[in-house]
Every structure is written in C-alpha cells, then in structure tokens.
N, C-alpha and C positions, 0 to 999 in steps of 0.2 A: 504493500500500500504506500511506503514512501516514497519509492521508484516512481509510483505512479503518477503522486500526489505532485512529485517532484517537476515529472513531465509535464502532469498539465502545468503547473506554475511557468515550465520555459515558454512552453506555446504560448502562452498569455501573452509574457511580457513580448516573446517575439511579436507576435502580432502588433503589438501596442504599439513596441519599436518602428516595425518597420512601417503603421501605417502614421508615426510622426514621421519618418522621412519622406511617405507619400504625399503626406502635409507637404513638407517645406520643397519638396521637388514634384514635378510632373516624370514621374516615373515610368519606364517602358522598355518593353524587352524584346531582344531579336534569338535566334538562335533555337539548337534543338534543346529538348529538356533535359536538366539533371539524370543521368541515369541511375537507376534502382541499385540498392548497395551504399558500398565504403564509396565517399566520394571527398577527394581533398580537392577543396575551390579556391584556387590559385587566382588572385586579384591584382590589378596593379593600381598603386594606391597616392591618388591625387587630392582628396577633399577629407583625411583625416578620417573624425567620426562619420562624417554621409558616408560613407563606404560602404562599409560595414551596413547599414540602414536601407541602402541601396541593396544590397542582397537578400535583407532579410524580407523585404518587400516582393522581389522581383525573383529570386531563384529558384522557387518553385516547394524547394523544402527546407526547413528547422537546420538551424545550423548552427555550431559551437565557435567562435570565433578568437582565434591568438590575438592579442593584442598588448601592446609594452605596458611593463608591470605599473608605471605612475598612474595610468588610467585606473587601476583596479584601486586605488585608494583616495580618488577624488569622490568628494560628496555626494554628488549626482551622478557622474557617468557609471562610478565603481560598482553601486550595488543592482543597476542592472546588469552591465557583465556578470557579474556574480549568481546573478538569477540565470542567466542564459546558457548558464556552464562556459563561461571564458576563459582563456588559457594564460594566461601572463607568461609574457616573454622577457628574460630581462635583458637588457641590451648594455654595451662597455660603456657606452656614453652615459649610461642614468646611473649606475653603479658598479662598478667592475665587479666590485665584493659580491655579489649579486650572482654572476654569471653563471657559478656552478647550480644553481638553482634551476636553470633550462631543461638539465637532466629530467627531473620528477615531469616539469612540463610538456618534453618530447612523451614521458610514458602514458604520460592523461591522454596525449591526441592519439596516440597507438591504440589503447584502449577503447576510444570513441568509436576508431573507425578497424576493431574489429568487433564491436556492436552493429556495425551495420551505419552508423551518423555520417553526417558530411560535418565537414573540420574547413572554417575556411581560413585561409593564411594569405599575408599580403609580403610577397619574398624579397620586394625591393628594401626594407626594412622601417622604412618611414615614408610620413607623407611630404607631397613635396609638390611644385610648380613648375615643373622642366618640362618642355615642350614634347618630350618624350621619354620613355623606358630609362629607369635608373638602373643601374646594374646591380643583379639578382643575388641572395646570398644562398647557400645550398642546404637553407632550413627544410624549406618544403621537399625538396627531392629526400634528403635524408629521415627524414618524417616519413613518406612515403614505401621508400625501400625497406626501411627498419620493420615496417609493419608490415610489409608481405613476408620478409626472410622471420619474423615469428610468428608466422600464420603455417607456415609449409610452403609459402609463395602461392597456395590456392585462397587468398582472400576475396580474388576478383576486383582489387582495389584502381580505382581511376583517379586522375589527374583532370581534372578541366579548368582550362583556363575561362578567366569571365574577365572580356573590358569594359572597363567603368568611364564613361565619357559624358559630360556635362556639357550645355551651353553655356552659359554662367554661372559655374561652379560658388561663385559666394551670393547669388541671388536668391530671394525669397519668387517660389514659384514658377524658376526658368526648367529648362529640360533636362531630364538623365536617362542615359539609356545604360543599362546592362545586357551587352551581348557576351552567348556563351559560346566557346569553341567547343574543337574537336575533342573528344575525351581522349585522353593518354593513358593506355593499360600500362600495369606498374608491373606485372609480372614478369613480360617480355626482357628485362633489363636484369634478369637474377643471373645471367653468366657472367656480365660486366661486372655487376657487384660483389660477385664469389673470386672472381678473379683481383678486381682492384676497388673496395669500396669508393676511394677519393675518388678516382677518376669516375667510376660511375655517378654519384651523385651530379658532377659537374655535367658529364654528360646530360643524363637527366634533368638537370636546370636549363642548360641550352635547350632542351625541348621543349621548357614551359615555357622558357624565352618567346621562342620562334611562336608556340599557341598564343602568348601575350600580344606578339605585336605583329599578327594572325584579329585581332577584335576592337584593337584600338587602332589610335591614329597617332601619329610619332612623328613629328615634327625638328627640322632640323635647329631652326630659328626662331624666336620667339616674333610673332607678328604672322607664322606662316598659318596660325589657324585663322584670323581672321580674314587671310588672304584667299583662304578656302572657304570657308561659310561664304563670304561674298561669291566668287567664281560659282560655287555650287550652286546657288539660290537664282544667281541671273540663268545659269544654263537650263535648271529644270524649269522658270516659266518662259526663257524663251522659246523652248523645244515645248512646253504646254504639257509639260509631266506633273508640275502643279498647276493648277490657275492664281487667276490675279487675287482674286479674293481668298485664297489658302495659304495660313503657314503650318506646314506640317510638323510634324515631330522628327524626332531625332532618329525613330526605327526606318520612317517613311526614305528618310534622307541619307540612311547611313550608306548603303549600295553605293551612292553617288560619292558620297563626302568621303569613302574608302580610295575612290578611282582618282577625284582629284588628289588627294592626299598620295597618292601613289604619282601619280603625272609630276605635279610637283618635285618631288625627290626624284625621280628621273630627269628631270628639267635643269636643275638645280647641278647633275651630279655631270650629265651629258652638254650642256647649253647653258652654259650660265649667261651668257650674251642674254639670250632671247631669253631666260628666264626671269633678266633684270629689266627688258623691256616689258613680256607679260605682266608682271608684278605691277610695272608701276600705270599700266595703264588699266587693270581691276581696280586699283588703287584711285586712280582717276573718275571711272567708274563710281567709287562707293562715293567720293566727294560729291561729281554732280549728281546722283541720288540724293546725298543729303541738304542741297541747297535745294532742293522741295521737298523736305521734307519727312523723306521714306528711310525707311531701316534698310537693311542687306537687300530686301525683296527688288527694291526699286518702284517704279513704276512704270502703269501702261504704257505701250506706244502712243495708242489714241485712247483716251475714257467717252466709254457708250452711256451713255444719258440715262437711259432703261435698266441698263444693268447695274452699272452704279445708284441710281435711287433703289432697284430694287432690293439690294444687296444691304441700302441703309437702313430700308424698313425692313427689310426681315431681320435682322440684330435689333437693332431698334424698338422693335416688337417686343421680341425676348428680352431685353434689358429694360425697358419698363414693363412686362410681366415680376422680374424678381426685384426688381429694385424698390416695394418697400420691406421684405424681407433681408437686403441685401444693407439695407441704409441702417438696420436695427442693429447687425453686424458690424459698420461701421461705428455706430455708437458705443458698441461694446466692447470693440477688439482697437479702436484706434490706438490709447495710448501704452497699452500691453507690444503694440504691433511695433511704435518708435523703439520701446526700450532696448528691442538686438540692435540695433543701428546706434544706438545710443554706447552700449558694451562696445561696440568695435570702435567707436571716434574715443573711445578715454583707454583700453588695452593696446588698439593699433598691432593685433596679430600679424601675423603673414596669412599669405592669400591663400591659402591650403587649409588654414585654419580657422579665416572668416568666417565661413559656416558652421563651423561647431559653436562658435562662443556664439552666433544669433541661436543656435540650436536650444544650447543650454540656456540662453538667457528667455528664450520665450519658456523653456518648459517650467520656469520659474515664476514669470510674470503674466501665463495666460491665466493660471489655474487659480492663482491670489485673484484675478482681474473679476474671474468668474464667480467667485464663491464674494467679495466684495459688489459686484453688481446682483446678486442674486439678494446678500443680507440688506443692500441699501433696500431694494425692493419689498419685500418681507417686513423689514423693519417700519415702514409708511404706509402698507396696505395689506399685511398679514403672510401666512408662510404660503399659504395656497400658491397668492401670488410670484412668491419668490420662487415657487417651483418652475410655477409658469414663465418666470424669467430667465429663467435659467436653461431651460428648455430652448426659447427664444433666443436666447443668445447662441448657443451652438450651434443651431442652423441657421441663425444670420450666420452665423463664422463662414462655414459651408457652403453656403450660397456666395456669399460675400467672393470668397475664390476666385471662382469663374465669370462671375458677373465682371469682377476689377479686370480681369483680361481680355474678356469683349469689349469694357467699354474704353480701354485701351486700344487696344486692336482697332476699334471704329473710328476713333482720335485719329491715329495714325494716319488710315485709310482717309480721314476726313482734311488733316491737313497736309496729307499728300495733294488730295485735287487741287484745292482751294492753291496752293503753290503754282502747282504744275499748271492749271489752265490756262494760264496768263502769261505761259514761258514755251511760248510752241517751238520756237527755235532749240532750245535747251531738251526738251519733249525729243525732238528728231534728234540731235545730237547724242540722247542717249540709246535711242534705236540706235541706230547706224554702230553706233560704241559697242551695246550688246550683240549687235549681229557680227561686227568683227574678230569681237572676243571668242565668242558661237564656234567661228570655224578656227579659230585659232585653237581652239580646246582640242577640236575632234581632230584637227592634223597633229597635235602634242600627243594624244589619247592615239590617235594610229603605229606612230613614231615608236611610241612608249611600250606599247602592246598591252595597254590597261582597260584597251574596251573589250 
C-alpha cells in the first residue's frame, strides 16, 4: 500500500507539474511515442527548470528526473523533486566533497529502470544559452550500460533522445515543442562495453549526441535562429503552406525550420560569400516588415477587403464572446501576473534561467492572489460568495490565456494594415524581396540536398 500510495502521490504532482508548464508554455509535440519498458530520456537542456516541465507535460509517461543536488534543497522546487522521485546529481562545481555521493544516485536510476520507469537525464550537465549542443558528459550512457550489464543485458532498455526547443524561451505563453527521436537499444553495445567500458560509454554518448542534434536545431552563431524563424515564416506563406491569417506552432513548423536550419550550416560552411549576402538581405526583409508593422510573418502582397474584414469579425466575434469572463481574469491575475517580471528586473538571472524565477515566482504569488481575492470577497458578502469567486477567478485565468493572444494577434494583424495601406511602394518592394529570397532558398535547399 505505500508503493502504491507513493505512486499515486508522483502522478499527482506530475501532473500538477507538468500542467504548470502547460500554463506558462504552449506546449506540443512531434515525434513517435515513448516506447513501453526501461526508457532513459536523454534531453538537451536550454530553459533550466521548463525542461524538465516540458517533458512531464509532453512525453507521454511518468518520469523520474536527475537533476543537480542544490535544486533538491530549495524551498519550492526541492520538495516537488522529492515527491517525483528525483535523482540528485552532485556536480564538482557545487561541491567537490559531494561527488562521491553520485555512486548511491547512478544505483536509484538503475533501479528505476529495471522496474520498468523512464529516468530522464539532461547529459550536457547544465542549462545554458549556446546557440547549440554543449558537449555531452558520459552520465547517461554509463547509467545506461551499467543497467543492462546487471540485468543479463536482456533489460530491453532504450535510449531516446527528446529536443527541447522554445520560441521565446523566457516568455510567459510563447511556444515549446518537444520532439522525440529514434530510440537507441542499449543492448547492442555489450561487446564494446565487455571489451572497453570507457570507450564504450563515449561511444554511446556520441550516439545520443548525433539523436540530440537529430531533434533540435544547432546553430553556429548566435543571431542565426532569428535569421531562420524569419526565412522560414516568409517561405511557408509565400509558397501558401500557411496562410496570411495563421501563425502556426512550433510542431506545424518544425519540418521547415529543420531544413533551413540545415541550409544555413551548409551555406555558412560551403559559401560564406552568398551566405553573408542571404543573411543580410532576410535581415532587410524583417526590417521592412517591421516598418509596418508585422512580426516575422510579414505581410500580404495585396490585402483583400472581404477577407481581411472577414477574418476581423470572426476573432472579433470570439473575443467579445469571452471577454467578460476574460476581463474578470484580468482583475484577478493582473498584479500576481507583474510580480515574475518584477523577480527578474531586481535578481537579473541569465537567460536560461528567466523562466524559472517567473516560474517560481508566480507559483508563489498566484495562489496568495487567489485565496486573498476569494477572502476579500467572502469577507463583504459571505463564504458562498467567496467560493463563487474563486471559482470565477480561475477560469477568468483560463480564459484570460487565449483570449490575451487573439487579441494580440488581431492588434498585430490590425496594425499591420493600417501601416501597410498607405505604403504601396514598400507593399511591392517586399513582394519582389520575398519572391527573390523564395528562389534563392530552393536553389541553397537544391545545392545543399536538404529538400
């Protein structure tokens, strides 16, 4: 009965967990599913705690998560780890004294996944901002091997790598996706390991490696991911893979944003001539987009009168349908909502870590906000009421979400026109720009062999 008792308790808080980082991220996933069994879920690790949050949301099942021993003794983060069966790693940098202590850690994740658990581990060894893959340390593969050579090597134990890639990793409500590779059997690898343990783990981490950056996108320079979100977003509307009025997610997009991502480092590695002319004329590109206006998407060639009204009233519609459920939310969530923005302009973390401290700081200040708007309420017109408010306010919250990004999105779209009509010259000028760039893609993408 403790076992059990124990289980349901992680599923809980998993759940709880991952669906706060469903909160603060729009979460979604590509790829085939987790398969059944030992599964060690190999990450690469850019946003800290959302990682982690990200998986627990998106990977399909219940997972035990390694992570450095200081988290397991902070006030908040610690004793959900702790509820989730968390592994603490200690690493030379937080206490040397420390390190022999790994030992009992490698035996808990052995353990889990000859129960059958998936163990996720993030091999690069911290979080970080590098426009690409930090190099890998030989935890995971050693975790891995150890547990099938005391299984009999029939554990059936796999490897999947999972990339974690963000829009705007320290925004409240931009995109994440989690795609999952190929799984990596761990048994295949017991001649190498019988023969040379070292060399085999290294072996085996170059092959998470290559699954790792296999899911993500790996950049050489910092700048070159916005050089690609731009590129990508003009190619799919002007080939009409999205329409004017779509911005898609991250899964929708990723196929594409892999291929320029790959065009690029060919471009870069083969042509840097023409690499530094494409650059700077996407780059041109997103400027006169923004002098009307528009984000990456751009805007029409020509806007159709019919389509654009109709496109205003049907959002339109929808957002005065929620908007007095969505305004109740605003009253209730606004100044809960300042105070992570507020945590980050007085800590001043690094960018990896942004999102954790808004993380930790709303899960402080929504629950105070709510239980204080629930007793103001109750205390003025009785408990009935305060229940009723309380109620009220959480789905203002919820509503509130979606609503804020349509009538965003609509803004957008609205002072895109309002710009652009009046600037026809500018209008053509970025036609002709996008159709240039157009074939200049697909002759790099021929070149390259990435289509």
């Amino acid at each position: 009965m403790p076992g059990v008792a124990s289980g349901l308790v992680s599923r809980l808080v998993t759940g709880l967990i991952g669906w706060a980082g469903g909160i603060f991220h729009d979460i979604e996933r590509t790829g085939p599913p987790l398969p059944d069994g030992p599964v060690l879920l190999t990450a690469n690790h850019a946003n800290a705690l959302l990682d982690p949050l990200v998986v627990f949301e998106a990977a399909g099942r219940p997972s035990r998560p390694l992570a450095k021993a200081p988290l397991f003794e902070h006030p908040i983060i610690g004793p959900f780890l702790w509820a989730l069966g968390g592994l603490p790693v200690y690493r030379r940098q937080d206490d040397p004294a420390q390190m022999g202590r790994n030992r009992d850690t490698f035996d808990a994740a052995v353990r889990a996944l000859h129960r059958g658990e998936v163990v996720q581990i993030y091999p690069e060894g911290q979080s970080h901002s590098e426009p690409g893959l930090t190099p890998l340390k030989t935890g995971a593969a050693r975790i891995a091997l150890q547990a099938e050579e005391q299984a009999g090597w029939t554990l059936g134990l796999t490897i999947v790598p999972c990339g974690i890639t963000y829009q705007r990793k320290h925004r409240f409500r931009s995109s994440a996706l989690l795609a999952a590779g190929t799984a990596i059997p761990v048994a295949p690898w017991r001649g190498a390991w019988e023969a040379d343990p070292a060399a085999a783990a290294e072996g085996l981490t170059d092959a998470v490696r290559a699954g790792l950056e296999a899911v993500t996108l790996n950049f050489v320079a910092d700048g070159d991911r916005e050089l690609v979100d731009v590129a990508e977003a003009l190619y799919a509307r002007a080939t009409r893979q999205a329409s004017w009025t779509e911005r898609p997610g991250l899964a929708a997009r990723w196929p594409r944003l892999r291929a320029f991502t790959a065009g690029l480092a060919w471009l870069r590695a083969h042509d840097p001539d023409r690499h530094a002319r494409l650059s700077h004329r996407v780059r041109r590109y997103a400027r006169l987009s923004t002098l009307l206006g528009a984000d990456e998407w751009g805007v029409p060639e020509r806007y159709r009168w019919g389509r654009a009204v109709a496109h205003a009233l049907e959002r339109g519609a929808w957002l005065a349908l929620l908007t007095p459920l969505a305004l109740v939310g605003v009253v209730a969530w606004i100044l809960p909502y300042q105070l992570p923005n507020l945590a980050v302009r007085v800590v001043r973390p690094s960018l990896d870590a942004i999102a954790t401290y808004k993380l930790v700081a709303a899960v402080l200040a929504f629950p105070l906000a709510l239980a204080a708007w629930s007793w103001l309420i109750a205390h003025h017109h009785g408990a009935g009421w305060g229940a009723v408010a309380a109620v009220a306010a959480v789905a203002g919250g919820l509503v509130w979400i979606p609503w804020r990004k349509a009538l965003r999105d609509l803004g957008a779209d609205a002072r895109a026109l309002v710009r652009a009509l009046p600037r026809e010259r500018t209008r053509e000028r970025l036609a002709e720009l996008r159709a240039e760039l157009v074939r200049e893609f697909e002759a790099v993408a021929e070149r390259a062999g990435t289509v």
